[in-house]
C-alpha positions in Angstrom: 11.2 13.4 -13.5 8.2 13.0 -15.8 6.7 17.1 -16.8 4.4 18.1 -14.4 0.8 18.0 -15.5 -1.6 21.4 -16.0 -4.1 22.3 -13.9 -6.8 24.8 -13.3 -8.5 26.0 -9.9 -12.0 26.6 -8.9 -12.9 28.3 -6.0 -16.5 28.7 -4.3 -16.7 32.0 -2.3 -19.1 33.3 -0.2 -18.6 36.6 1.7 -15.1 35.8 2.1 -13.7 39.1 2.0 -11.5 38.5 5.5 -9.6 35.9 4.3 -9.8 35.2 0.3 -6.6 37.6 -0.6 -4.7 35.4 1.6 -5.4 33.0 -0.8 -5.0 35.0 -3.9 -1.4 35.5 -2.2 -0.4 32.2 -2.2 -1.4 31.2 -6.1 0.4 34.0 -6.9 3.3 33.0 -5.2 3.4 29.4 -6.4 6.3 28.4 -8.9 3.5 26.3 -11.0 0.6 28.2 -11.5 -2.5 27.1 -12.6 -4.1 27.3 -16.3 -7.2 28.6 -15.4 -8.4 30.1 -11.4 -12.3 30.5 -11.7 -13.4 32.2 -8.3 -16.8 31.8 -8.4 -19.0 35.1 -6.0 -21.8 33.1 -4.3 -23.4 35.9 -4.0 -20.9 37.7 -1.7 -22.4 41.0 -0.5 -19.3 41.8 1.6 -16.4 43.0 -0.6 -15.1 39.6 -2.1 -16.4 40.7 -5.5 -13.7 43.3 -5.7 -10.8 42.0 -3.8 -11.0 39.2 -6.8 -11.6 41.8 -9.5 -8.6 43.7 -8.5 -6.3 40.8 -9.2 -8.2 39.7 -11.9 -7.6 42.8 -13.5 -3.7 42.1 -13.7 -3.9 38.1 -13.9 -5.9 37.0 -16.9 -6.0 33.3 -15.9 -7.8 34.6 -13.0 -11.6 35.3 -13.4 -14.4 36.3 -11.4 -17.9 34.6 -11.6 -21.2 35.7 -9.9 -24.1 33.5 -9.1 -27.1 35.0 -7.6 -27.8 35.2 -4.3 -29.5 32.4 -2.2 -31.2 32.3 1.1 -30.3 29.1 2.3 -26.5 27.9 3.5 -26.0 24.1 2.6 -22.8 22.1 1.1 -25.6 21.8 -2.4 -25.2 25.9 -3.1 -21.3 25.5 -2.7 -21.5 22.7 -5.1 -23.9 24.4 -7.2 -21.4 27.4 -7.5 -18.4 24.9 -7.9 -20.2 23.6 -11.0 -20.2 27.1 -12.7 -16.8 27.4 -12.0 -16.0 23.7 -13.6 -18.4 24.8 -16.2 -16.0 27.6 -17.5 -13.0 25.8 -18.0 -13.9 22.6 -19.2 -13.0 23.8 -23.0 -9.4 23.9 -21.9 -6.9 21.5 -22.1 -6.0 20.7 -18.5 -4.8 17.1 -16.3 -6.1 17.9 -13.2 -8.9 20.2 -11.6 -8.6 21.7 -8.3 -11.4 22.9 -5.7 -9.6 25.5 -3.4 -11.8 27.0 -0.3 -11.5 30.7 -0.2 -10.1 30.5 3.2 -6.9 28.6 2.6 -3.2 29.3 2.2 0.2 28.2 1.7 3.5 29.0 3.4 5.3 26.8 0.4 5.6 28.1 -2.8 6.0 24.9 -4.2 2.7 23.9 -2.9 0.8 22.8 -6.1 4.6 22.0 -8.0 4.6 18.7 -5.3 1.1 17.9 -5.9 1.5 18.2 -9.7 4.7 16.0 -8.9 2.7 13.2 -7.6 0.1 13.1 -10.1 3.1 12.9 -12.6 4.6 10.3 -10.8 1.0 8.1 -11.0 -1.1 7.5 -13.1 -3.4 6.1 -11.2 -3.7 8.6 -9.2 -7.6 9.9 -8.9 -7.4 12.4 -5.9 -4.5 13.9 -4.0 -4.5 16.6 -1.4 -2.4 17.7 2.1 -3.9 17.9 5.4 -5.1 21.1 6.6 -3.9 23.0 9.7 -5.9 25.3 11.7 -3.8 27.3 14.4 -1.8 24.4 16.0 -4.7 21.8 15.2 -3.6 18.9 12.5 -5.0 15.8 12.4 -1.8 13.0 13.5 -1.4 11.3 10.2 0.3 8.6 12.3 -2.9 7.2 12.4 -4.6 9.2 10.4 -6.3 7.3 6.8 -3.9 8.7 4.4 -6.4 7.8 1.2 -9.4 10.0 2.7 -8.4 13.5 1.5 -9.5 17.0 2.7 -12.1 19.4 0.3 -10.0 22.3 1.5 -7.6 21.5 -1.4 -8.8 18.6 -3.2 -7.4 17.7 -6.4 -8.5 15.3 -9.4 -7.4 13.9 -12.5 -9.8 14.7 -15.0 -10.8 11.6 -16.1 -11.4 10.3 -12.3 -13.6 13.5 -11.7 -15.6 12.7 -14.6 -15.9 9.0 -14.3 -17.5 9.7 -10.5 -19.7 12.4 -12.1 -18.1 15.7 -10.4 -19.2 16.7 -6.8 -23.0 15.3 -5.4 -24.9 18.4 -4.2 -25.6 16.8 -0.5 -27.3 19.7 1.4 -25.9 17.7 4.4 -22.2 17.7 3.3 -19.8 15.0 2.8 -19.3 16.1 -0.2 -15.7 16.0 -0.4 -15.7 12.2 1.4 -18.8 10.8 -0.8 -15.9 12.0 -3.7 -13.1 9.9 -3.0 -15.7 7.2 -2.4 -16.8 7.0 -5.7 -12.8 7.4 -6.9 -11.4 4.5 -4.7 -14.8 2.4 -5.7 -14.1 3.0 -9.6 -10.5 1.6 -9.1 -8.4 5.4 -8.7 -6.2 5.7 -6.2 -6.8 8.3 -3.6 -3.7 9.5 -1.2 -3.0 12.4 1.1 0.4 13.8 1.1 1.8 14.3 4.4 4.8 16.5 3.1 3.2 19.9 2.5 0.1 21.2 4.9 -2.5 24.1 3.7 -3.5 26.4 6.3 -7.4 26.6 7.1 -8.1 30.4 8.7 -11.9 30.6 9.3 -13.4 29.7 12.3 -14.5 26.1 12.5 -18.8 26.0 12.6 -17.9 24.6 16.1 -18.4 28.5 17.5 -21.8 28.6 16.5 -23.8 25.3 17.8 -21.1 24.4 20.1 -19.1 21.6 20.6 -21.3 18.9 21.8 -23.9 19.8 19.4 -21.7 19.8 16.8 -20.8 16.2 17.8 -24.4 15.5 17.2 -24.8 16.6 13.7 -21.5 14.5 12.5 -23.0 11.8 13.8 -25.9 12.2 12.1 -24.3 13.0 8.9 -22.6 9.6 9.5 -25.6 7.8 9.4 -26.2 9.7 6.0 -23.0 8.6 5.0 -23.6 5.0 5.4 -21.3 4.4 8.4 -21.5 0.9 9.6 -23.1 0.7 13.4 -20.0 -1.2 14.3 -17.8 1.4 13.4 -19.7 4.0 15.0 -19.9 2.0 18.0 -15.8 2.2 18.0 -15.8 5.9 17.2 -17.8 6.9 19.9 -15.3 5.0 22.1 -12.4 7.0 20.5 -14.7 9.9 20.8 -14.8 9.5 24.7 -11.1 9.5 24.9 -10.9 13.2 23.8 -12.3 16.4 24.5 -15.0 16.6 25.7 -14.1 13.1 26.8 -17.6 11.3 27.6 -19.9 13.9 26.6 -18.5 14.3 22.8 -18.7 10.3 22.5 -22.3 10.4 23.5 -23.2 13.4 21.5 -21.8 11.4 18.6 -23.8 8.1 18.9 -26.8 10.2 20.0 -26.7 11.7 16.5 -26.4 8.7 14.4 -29.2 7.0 16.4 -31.5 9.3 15.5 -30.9 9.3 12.4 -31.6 5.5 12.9 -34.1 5.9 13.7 -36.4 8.6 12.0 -34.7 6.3 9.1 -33.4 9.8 7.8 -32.5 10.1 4.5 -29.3 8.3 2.5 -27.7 10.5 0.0 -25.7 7.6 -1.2 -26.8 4.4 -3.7 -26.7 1.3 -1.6 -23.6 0.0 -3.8 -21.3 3.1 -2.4 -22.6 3.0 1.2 -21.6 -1.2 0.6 -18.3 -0.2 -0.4 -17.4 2.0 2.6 -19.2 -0.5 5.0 -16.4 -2.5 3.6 -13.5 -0.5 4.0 -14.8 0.3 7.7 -14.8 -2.9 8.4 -11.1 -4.1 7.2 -9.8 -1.1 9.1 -11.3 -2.6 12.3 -10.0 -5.7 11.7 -6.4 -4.3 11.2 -6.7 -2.6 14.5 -8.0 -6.0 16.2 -4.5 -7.7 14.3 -2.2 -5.1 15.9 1.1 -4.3 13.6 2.4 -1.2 11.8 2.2 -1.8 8.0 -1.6 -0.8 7.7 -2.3 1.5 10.3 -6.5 1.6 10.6 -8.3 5.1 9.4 -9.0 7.4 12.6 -9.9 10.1 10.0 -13.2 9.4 10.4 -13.2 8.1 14.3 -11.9 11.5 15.2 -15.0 14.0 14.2 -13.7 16.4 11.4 -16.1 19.5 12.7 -14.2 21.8 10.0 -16.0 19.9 7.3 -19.5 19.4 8.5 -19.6 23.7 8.0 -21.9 24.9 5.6 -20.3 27.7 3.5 
């Protein structure tokens, strides 16, 4: 067994005073910590600021960063805040950096010893994460796209998250997806490890707009995304086969049409939304061939409302 690689952490937080010690718990707990856990106050008004500064004050690898506060609540400010966070530990000597939500834990306490195991094990390994479970809600990784992996607890290589040039600040989000695009386009590998799970607490964005609207905006964050009209075509299908059955399929197309057509904007250069155009593409060709040895990506036919949240 090869010896595990370092890491550090870095963890956006805004107002997260219900759930981040829950967190703080769990990377205390793990049997590999990390070099470095930057937990970076986007300007939490609620208490978070001192939850973090009360283990920081017996945990020097832990540290506590403030940004000012900001009016509006987009996936760009968490990346924004995420960067201050990369900023501060970029002088150490480190394999692979980590972004942690606030609202995650882990019942395994060798959580981040298996992922460190994996990125030991590969070289070529750009991104690596778990799936995330909320209540009794998983994503069946049966079918599931294995490569595509979660921004609850994403991990890179260094090199890999340099290369793609760190996180994109999409106001939209995607963030997290647009990152293991770039990876998997550069020539990384990119894998989700089915072994271990996280578990997401906060309320999914879902309780807000409701359901069908939030059907709506993923679909038009998948025209932002670059998805291929075929493949939406198919995911609306799927869509339609699950709560709330017809409805949620509609909703879905509905908002990648008009995206369509108020042309709306495309985060992504025309070479990356190519190169998932691509990969959409084989995968619907695999399901069309039928057999078990490369199972087509549903991660992205079945609507992920967790991550189209702004924090």
């Amino acid at each position: 067994m090869p010896a595990l690689p370092s890491y550090v952490l870095i963890t956006p937080a805004r107002n997260e005073a219900q759930y981040i010690e829950l967190a703080i718990k769990s990377v205390l707990s793990q049997t590999v910590r990390p070099l470095k856990w930057a937990i970076v106050s986007d300007g939490s008004t609620d208490g978070t600021d001192e939850i973090v500064l009360k283990y920081a004050a017996g945990h020097d690898w832990i540290e506590l960063l403030r940004m000012p506060d900001r009016k509006e609540r987009d996936f760009a400010g968490k990346v924004h805040a995420f960067n201050a966070g990369y900023a501060s530990v970029k002088h150490l000597s480190y394999t692979v950096v980590g972004n942690l939500d606030a609202d995650i834990s882990f019942n395994d306490k060798d959580y981040f010893a298996f992922l460190m195991s994996k990125f030991a094990e590969d070289p070529g390994l750009g991104v690596g994460g778990t799936p995330y479970r909320q209540g009794n809600s998983m994503h069946d990784y049966r079918f599931a796209n294995i490569e595509d992996v979660s921004g609850a607890c994403q991990l890179f290589r260094r090199e890999c998250f340099e290369e793609i040039g760190g996180y994109r600040p999409l106001k939209g989000g995607g963030v997290d997806h647009v990152a293991f695009l770039m990876a998997r386009m550069k020539g990384w590998r990119t894998r989700t490890f089915t072994d271990k799970v996280c578990l997401h607490h906060r309320p999914t964005g879902t309780a807000q707009r409701g359901v069908l609207m939030a059907k709506f905006m993923i679909g038009t964050l998948d025209y932002a995304l670059g998805s291929h009209p075929a493949w939406e075509m198919f995911r609306t299908v799927y869509q339609m086969t699950k709560r709330p059955f017809v409805g949620g399929g509609l909703m879905l197309f509905a908002g990648y049409a008009s995206a369509m057509l108020r042309r709306a904007q495309r985060p992504m250069s025309r070479e990356l939304i190519a190169f998932r155009r691509q990969e959409q593409m084989q995968r619907l060709k695999r399901l069309f061939r039928g057999g078990t040895e490369s199972r087509p990506s549903y991660t992205w036919l079945d609507a992920p409302e967790r991550r189209s949240e702004a924090q």
